[in-house]
MARLO-643751 format. One record per residue (C-alpha): z, y negated, x; residue number from 0. Coordinates in Angstrom, 1 decimal, always signed. Layout:
N
<node><zz>Z</zz><yy>Y</yy><xx>X</xx><seq>NUM</seq></node>
...
end
This chain:
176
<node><zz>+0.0</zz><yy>+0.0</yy><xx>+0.0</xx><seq>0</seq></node>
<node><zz>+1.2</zz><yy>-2.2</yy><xx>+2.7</xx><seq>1</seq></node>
<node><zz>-2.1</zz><yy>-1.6</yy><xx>+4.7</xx><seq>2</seq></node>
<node><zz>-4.5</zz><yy>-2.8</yy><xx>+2.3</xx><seq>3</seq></node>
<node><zz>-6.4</zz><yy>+1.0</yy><xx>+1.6</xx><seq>4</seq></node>
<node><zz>-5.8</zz><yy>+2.3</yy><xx>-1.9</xx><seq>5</seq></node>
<node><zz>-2.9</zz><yy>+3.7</yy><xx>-3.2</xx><seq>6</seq></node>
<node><zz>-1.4</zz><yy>+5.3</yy><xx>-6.5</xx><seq>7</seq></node>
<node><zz>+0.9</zz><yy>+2.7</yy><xx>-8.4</xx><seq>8</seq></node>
<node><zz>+2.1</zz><yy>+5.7</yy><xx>-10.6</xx><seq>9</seq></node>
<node><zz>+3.8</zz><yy>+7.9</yy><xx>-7.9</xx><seq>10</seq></node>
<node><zz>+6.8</zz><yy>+8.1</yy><xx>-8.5</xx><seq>11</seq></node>
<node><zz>+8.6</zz><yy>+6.7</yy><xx>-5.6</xx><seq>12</seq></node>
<node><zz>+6.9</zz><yy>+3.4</yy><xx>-6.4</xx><seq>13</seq></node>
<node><zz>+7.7</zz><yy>+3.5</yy><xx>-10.3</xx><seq>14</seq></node>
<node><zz>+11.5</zz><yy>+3.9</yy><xx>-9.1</xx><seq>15</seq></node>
<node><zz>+11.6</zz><yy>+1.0</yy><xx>-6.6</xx><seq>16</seq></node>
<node><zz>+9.4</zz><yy>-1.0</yy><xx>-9.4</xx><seq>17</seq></node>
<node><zz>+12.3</zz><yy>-0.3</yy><xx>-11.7</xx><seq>18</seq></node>
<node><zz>+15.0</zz><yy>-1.6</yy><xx>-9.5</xx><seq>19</seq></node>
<node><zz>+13.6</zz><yy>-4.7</yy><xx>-9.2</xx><seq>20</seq></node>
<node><zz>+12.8</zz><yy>-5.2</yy><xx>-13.0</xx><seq>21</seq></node>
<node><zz>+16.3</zz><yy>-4.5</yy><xx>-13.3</xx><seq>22</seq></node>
<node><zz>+17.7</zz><yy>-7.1</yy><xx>-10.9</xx><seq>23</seq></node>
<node><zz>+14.9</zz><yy>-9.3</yy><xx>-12.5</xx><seq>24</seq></node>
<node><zz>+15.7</zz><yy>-8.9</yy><xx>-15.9</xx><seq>25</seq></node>
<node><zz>+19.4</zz><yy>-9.4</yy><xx>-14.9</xx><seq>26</seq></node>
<node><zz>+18.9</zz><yy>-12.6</yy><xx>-13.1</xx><seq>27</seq></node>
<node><zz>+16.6</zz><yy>-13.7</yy><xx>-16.5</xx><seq>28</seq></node>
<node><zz>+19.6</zz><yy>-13.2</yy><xx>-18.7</xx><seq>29</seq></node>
<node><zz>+22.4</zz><yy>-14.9</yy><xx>-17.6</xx><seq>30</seq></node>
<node><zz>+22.3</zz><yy>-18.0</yy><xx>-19.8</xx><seq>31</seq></node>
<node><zz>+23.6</zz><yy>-20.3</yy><xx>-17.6</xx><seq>32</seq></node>
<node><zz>+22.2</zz><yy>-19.5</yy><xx>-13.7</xx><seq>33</seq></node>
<node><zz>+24.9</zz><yy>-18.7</yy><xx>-11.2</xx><seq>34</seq></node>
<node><zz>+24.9</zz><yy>-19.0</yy><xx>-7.5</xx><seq>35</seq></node>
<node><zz>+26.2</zz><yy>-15.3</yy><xx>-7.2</xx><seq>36</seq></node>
<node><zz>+23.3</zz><yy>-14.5</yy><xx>-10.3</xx><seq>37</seq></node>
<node><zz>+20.4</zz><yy>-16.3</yy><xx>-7.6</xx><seq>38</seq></node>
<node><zz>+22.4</zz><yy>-14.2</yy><xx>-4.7</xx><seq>39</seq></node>
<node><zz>+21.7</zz><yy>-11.5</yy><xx>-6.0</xx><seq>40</seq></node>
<node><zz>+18.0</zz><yy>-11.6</yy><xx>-6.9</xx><seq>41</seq></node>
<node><zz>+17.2</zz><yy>-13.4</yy><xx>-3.7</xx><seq>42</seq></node>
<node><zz>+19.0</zz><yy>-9.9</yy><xx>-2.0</xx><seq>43</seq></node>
<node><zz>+16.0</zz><yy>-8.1</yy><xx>-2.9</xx><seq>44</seq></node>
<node><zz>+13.9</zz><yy>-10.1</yy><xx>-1.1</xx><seq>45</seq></node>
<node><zz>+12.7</zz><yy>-10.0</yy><xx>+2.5</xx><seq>46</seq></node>
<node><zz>+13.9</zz><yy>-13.2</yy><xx>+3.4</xx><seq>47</seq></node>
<node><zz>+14.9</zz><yy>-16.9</yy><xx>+1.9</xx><seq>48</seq></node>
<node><zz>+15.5</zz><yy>-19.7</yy><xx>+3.5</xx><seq>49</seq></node>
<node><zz>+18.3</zz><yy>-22.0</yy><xx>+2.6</xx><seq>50</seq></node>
<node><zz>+18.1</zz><yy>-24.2</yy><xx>-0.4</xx><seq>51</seq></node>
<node><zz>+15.4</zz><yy>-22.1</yy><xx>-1.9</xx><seq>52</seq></node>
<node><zz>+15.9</zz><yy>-22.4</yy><xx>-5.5</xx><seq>53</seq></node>
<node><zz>+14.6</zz><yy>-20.1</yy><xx>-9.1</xx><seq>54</seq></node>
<node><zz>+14.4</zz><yy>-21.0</yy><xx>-12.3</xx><seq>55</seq></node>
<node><zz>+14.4</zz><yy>-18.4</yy><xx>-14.6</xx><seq>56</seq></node>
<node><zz>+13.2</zz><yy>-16.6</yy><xx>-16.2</xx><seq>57</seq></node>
<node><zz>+11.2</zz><yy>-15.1</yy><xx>-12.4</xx><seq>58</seq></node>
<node><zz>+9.2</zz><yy>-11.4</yy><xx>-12.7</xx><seq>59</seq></node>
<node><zz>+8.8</zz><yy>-9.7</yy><xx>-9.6</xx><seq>60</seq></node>
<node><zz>+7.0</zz><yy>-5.9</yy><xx>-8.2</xx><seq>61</seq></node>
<node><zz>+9.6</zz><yy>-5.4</yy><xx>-5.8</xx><seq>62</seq></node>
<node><zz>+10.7</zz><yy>-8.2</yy><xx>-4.4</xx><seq>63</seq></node>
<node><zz>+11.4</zz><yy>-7.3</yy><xx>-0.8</xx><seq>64</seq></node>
<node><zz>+7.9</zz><yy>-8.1</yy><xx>+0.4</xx><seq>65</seq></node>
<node><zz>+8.7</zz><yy>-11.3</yy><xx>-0.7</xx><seq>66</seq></node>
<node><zz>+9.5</zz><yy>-14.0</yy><xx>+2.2</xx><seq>67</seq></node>
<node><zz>+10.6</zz><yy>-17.6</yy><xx>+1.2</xx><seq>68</seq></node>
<node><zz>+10.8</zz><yy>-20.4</yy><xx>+3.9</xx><seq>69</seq></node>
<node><zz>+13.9</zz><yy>-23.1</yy><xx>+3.6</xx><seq>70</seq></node>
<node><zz>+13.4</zz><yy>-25.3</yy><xx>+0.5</xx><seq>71</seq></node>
<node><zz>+11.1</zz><yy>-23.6</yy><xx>-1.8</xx><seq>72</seq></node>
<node><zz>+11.7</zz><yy>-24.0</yy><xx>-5.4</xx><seq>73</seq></node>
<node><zz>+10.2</zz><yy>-22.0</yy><xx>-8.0</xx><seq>74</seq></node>
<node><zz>+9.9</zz><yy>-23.6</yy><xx>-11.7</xx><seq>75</seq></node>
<node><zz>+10.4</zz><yy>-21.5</yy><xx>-14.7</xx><seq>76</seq></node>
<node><zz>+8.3</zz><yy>-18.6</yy><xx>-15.4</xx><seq>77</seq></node>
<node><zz>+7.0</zz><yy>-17.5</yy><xx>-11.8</xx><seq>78</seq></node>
<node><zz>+5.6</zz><yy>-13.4</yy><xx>-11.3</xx><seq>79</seq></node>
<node><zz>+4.8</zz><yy>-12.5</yy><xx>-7.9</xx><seq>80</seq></node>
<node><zz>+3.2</zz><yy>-9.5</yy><xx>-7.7</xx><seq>81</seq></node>
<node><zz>+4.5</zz><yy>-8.4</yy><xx>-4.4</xx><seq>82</seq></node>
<node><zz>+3.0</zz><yy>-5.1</yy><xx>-3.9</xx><seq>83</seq></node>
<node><zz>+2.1</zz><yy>-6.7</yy><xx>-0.2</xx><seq>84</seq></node>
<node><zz>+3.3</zz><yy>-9.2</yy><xx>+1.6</xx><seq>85</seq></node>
<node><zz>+3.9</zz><yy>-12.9</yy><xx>+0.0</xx><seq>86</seq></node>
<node><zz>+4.8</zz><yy>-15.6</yy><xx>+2.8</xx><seq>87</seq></node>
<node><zz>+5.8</zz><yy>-18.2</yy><xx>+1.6</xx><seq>88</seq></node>
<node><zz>+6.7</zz><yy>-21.5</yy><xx>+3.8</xx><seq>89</seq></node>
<node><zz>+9.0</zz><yy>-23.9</yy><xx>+3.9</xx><seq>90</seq></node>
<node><zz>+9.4</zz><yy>-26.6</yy><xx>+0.9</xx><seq>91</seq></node>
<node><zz>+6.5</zz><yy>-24.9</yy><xx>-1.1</xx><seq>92</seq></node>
<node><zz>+7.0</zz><yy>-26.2</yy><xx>-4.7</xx><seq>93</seq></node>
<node><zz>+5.7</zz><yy>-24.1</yy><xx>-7.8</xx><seq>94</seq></node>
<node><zz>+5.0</zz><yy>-25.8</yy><xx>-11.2</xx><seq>95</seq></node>
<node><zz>+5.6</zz><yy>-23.5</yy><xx>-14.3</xx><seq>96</seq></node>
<node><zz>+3.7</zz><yy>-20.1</yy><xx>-14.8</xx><seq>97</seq></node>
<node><zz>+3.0</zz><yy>-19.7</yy><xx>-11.5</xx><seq>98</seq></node>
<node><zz>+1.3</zz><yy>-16.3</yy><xx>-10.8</xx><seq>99</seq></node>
<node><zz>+0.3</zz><yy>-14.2</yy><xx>-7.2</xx><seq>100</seq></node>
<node><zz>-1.3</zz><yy>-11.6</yy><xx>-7.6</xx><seq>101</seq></node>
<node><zz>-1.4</zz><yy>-9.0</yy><xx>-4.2</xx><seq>102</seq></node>
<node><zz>-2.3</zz><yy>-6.1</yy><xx>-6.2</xx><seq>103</seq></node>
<node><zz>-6.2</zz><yy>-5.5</yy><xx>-7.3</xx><seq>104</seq></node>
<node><zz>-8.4</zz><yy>-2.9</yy><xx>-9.0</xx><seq>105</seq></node>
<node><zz>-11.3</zz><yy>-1.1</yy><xx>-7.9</xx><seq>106</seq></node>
<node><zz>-14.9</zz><yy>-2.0</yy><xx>-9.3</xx><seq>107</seq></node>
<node><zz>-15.7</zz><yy>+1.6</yy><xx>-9.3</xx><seq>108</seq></node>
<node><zz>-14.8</zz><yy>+3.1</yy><xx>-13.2</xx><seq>109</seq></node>
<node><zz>-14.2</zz><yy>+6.1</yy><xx>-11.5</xx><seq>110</seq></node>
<node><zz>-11.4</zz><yy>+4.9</yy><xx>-8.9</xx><seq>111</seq></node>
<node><zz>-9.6</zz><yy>+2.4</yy><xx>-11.7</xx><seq>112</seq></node>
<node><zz>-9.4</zz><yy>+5.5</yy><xx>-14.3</xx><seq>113</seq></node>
<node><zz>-7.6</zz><yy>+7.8</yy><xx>-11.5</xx><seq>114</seq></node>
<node><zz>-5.1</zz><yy>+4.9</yy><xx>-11.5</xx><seq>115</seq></node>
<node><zz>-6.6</zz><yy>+3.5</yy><xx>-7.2</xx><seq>116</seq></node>
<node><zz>-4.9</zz><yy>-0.1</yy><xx>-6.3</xx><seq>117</seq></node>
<node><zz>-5.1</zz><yy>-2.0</yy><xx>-3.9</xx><seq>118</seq></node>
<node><zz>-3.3</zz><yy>-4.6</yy><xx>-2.4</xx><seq>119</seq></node>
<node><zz>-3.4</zz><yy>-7.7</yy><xx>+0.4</xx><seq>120</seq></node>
<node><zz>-1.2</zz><yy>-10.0</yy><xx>+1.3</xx><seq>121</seq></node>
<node><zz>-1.0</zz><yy>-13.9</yy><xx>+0.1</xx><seq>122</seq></node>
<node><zz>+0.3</zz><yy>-16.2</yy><xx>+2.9</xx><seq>123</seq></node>
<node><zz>+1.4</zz><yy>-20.3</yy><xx>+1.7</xx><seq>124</seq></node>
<node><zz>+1.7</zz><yy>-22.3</yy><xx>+4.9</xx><seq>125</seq></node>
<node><zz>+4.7</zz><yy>-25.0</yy><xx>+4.7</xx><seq>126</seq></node>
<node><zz>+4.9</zz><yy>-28.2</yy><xx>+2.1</xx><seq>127</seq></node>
<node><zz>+2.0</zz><yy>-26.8</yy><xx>-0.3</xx><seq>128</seq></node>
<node><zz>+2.5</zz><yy>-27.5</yy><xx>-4.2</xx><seq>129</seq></node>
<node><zz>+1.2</zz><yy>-24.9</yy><xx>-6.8</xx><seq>130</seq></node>
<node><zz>+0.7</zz><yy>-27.1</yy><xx>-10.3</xx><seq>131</seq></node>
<node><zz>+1.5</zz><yy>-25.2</yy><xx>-13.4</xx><seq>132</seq></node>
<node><zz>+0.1</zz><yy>-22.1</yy><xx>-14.7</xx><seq>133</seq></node>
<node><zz>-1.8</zz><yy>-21.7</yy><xx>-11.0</xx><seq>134</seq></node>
<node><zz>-3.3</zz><yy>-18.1</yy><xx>-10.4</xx><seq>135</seq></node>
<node><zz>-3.5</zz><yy>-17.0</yy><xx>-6.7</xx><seq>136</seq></node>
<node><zz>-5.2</zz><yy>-13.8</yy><xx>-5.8</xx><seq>137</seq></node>
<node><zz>-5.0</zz><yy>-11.3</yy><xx>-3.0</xx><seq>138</seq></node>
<node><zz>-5.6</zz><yy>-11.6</yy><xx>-0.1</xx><seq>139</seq></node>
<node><zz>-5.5</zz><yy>-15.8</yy><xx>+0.0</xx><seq>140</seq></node>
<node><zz>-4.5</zz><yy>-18.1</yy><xx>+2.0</xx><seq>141</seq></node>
<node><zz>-3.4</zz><yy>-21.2</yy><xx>+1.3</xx><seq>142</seq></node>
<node><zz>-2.8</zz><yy>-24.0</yy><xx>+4.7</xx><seq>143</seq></node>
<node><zz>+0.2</zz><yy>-26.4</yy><xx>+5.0</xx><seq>144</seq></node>
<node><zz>-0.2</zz><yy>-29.6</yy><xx>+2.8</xx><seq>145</seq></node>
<node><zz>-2.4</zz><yy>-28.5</yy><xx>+0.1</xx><seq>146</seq></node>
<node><zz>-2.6</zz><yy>-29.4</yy><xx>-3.6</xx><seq>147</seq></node>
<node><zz>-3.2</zz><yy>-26.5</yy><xx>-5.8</xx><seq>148</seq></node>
<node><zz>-4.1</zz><yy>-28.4</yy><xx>-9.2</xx><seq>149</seq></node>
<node><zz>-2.6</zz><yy>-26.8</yy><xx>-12.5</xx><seq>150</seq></node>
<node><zz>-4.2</zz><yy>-23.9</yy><xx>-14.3</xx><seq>151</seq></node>
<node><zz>-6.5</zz><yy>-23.4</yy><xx>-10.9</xx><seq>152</seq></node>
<node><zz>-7.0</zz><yy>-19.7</yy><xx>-10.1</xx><seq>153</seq></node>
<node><zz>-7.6</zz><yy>-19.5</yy><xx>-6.4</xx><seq>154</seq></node>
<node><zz>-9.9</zz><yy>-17.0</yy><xx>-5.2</xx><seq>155</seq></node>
<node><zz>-10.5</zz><yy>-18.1</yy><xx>-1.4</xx><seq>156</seq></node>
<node><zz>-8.9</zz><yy>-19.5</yy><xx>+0.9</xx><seq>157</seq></node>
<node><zz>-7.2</zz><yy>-23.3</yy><xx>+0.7</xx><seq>158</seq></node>
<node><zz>-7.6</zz><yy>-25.0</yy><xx>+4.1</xx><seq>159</seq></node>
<node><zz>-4.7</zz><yy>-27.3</yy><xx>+5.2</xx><seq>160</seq></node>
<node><zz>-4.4</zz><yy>-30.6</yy><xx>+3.5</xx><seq>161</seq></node>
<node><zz>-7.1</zz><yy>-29.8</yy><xx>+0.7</xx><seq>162</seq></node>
<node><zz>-6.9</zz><yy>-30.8</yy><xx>-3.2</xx><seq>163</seq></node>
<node><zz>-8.2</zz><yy>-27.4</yy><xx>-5.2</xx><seq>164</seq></node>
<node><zz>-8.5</zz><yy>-27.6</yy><xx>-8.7</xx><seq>165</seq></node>
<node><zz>-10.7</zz><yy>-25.4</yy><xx>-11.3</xx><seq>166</seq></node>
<node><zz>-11.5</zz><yy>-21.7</yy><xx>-12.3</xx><seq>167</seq></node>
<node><zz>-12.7</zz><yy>-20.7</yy><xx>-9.8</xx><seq>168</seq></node>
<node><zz>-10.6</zz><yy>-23.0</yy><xx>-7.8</xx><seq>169</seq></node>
<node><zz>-12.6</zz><yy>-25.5</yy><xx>-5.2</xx><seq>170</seq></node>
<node><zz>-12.3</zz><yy>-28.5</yy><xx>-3.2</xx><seq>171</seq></node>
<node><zz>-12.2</zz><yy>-31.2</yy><xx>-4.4</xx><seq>172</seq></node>
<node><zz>-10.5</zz><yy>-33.6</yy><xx>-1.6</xx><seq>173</seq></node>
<node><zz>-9.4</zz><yy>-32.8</yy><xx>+2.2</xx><seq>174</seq></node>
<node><zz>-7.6</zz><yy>-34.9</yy><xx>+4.4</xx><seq>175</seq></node>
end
């Protein structure tokens, strides 16, 4: 999974680490009021967080420990990461609400999709990027330090530092 080649999302070891962190998930989404020992313990099942990362709830996760947040990072309400590979993400990144990444993909081939074949790469968003709301980022991007990722955008390709994307699919529509 981690390598990028095809794997089985159904076996059964992956279903059972899935399940853990839908648990911690759904946890964390319930408590009415959030908690620092609530936040503590969803941000345990990550790979890393930097300090004063913060997450609104509710936030959906895969796993969660292939998930890497620098210092500063804020998620707004109603984040998924789809962490079936790596998501690095840097310090002071700032998502708007909705915000989806997606590692995990499909096969084109009928045949490899009805035997159940993912895929997944990893997403990587350099330092001081903000996400608008409702943003879609797919596998395998990568998105450079200082870049404006306008709301409702689904990024496809890679988002050089300092550019403005914005659209479906998402392109450039400034760079400094």
């Amino acid at each position: 999974m981690l390598s990028g080649e095809f794997y089985n999302a159904s076996d059964p070891e992956l279903v059972q680490e899935r399940a853990r962190a839908h648990t911690i998930c759904r946890t964390f989404n319930s408590v009415v009021e959030q908690n620092t020992s609530c936040l503590f313990n969803l941000c345990e099942q990550f790979h890393s967080v930097g300090e004063n990362s913060y997450i609104e709830a509710p936030f959906l996760c895969d796993y969660g420990y292939n998930i890497r947040l620098g210092k500063g990072v804020y998620f707004n309400f109603n984040v998924t990461i789809l962490d079936c590979a790596v998501v690095d993400i840097g310090d002071f990144v700032k998502f708007g609400p909705g915000v989806q990444i997606y590692t995990a993909g499909h096969s084109l081939e009928p045949d490899k999709r009805k035997a159940g074949d993912e895929f997944a790469l990893p997403v990587v968003i350099e330092e001081n990027v903000w996400v608008g709301g409702c943003a879609i980022i797919l596998p395998g991007v990568h998105i450079g330090h200082n870049a404006v990722v306008g709301a409702g955008s689904v990024v496809t390709k890679d988002v050089p530092s300092g550019a403005t994307v914005v659209g479906n699919p998402a392109r450039i529509i400034n760079s400094n």
